[in-house]
N, C-alpha and C positions, 0 to 999 in steps of 0.2 A: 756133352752132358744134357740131360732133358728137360725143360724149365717142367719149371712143377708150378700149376698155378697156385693161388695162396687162397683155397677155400674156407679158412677159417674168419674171412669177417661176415661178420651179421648181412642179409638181406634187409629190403626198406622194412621188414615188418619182422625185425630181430631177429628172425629164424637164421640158425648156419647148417648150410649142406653140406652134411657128411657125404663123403663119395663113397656109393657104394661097397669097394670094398674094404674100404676101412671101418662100417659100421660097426661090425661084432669088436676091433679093438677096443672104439672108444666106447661104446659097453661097457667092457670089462674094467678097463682105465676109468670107468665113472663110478664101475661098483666100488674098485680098490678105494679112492675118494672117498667112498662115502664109507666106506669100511674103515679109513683112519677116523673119520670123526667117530664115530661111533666106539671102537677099539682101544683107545687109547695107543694104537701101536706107534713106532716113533715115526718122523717125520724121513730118517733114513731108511725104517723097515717098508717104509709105504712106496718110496723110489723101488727100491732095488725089487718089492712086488712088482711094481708098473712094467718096470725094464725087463724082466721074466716074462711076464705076460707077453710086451714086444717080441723080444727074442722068439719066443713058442710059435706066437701068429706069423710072425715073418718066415722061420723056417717052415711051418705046414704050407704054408700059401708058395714058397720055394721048390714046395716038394709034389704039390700038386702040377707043376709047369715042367 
């Protein structure tokens, strides 16, 4: 199995490097976010948005290789 490094902590100057090709996901994962606040939709409808969106990226990016 492939180690995956754990890009999600902060550099010295708070920034976190998304790898490029997961950029356009956590996008989308950040609109859905902000679209729950705003929405009032529930806290399960906002998952199963998130998890959709995964599934979609991961199959196009699947189907591109």
């Amino acid at each position: 199995m492939n180690d995956i490094k754990d890009w999600t902590k902060p550099d010295e100057k708070g920034f976190i490097n998304v790898p490029d090709h997961l950029d356009s996901l956590v996008n989308k994962i950040g609109f859905q976010m902000r679209f729950h606040t705003i929405s009032g939709a529930s806290e399960g409808q906002t998952i199963c948005n998130i998890a959709f969106i995964a599934e979609k990226f991961f199959n196009e990016l699947k189907s591109k290789s």
